[in-house]
C-alpha positions as CSV (number, residue, x, y, z in Angstrom):
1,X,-8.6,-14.2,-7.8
2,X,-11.5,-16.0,-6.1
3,X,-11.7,-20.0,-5.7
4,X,-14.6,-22.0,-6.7
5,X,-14.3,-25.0,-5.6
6,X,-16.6,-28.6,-6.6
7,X,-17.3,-30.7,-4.3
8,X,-18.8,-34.3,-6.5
9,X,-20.3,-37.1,-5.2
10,X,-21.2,-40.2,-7.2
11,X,-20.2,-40.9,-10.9
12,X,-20.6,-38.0,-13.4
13,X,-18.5,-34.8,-15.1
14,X,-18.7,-31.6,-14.1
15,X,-17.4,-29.2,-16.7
16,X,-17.6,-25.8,-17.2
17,X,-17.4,-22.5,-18.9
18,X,-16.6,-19.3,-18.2
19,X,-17.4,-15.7,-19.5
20,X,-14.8,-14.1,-20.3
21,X,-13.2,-17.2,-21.5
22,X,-10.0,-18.5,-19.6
23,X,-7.7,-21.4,-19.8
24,X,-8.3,-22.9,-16.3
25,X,-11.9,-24.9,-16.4
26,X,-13.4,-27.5,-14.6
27,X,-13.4,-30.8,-16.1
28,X,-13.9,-33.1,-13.2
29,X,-15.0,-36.8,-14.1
30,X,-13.9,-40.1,-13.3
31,X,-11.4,-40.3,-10.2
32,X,-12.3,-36.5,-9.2
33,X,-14.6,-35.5,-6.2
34,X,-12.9,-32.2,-5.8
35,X,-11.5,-29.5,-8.4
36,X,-10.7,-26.0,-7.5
37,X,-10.6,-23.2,-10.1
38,X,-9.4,-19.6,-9.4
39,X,-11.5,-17.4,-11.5
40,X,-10.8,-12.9,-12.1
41,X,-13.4,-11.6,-9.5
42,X,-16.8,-11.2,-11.6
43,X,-16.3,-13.8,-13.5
44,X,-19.8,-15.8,-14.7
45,X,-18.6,-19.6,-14.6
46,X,-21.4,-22.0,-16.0
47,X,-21.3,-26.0,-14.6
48,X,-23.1,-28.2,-16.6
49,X,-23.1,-31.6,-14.9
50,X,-23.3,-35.3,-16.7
51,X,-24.0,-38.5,-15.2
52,X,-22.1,-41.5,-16.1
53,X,-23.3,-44.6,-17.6
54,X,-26.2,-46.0,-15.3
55,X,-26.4,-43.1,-12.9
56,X,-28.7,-40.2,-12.3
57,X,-27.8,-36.6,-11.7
58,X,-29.7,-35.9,-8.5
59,X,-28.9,-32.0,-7.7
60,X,-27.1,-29.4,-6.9
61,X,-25.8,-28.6,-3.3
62,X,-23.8,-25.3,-2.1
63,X,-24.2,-22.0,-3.6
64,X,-26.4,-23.9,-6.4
65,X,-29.9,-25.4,-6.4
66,X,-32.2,-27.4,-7.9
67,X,-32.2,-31.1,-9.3
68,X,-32.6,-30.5,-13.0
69,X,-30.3,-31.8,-15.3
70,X,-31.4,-29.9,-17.7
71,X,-30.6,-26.5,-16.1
72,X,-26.9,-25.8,-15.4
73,X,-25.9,-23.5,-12.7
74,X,-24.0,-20.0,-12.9
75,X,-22.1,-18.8,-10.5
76,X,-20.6,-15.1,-10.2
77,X,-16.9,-15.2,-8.6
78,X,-17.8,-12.6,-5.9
79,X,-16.2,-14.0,-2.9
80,X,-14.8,-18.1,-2.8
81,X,-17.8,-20.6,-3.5
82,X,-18.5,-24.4,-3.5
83,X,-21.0,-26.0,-5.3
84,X,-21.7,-29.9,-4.5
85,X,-23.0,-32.5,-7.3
86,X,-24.9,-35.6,-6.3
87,X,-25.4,-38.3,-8.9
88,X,-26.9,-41.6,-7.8
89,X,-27.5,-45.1,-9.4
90,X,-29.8,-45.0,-11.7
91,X,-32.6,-47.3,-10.2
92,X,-34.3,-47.6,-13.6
93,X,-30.8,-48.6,-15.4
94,X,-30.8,-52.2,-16.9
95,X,-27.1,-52.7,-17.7
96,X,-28.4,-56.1,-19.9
């Protein structure tokens, strides 16, 4: 098996999916900043990343890129990986 490990900073969920499907997923929200997942070699897992009330997914670290919230990121499970999630306040947010 290989670990994938996510590394989250700043209030959000990371959750993922996996093909082929397996029990074990990420589902790391509030009080997580680290989940590891051991994943069949080859596996394709897909984070998908949501910022909590008031805050801002900001990007992707590790072996993902990017800052679109939009986009998800795939990682193969060739080898053990770590991905890092930044959300930040949201400096737009009007709580009132």
């Amino acid at each position: 098996p290989k670990d994938l490990t996510v590394l989250k900073s700043g209030q959000g969920t990371v959750t993922s999916t996996s093909v082929p499907t397996q029990a074990n997923q990420f589902n790391c929200g509030s009080g997580c900043q680290t989940q590891t997942v051991s994943y069949p070699s080859s596996t394709s897992v897909t984070l998908t990343a949501t910022p909590a009330p008031g805050r801002i997914f900001t990007g992707w670290g590790g072996v993902c890129t990017g800052t679109s919230k939009s986009s998800p990121c795939t990682v193969i499970t060739d080898g053990t990986k770590t991905v890092i999630v930044n959300f930040a306040v949201d400096p737009n947010y009007k709580e009132f």
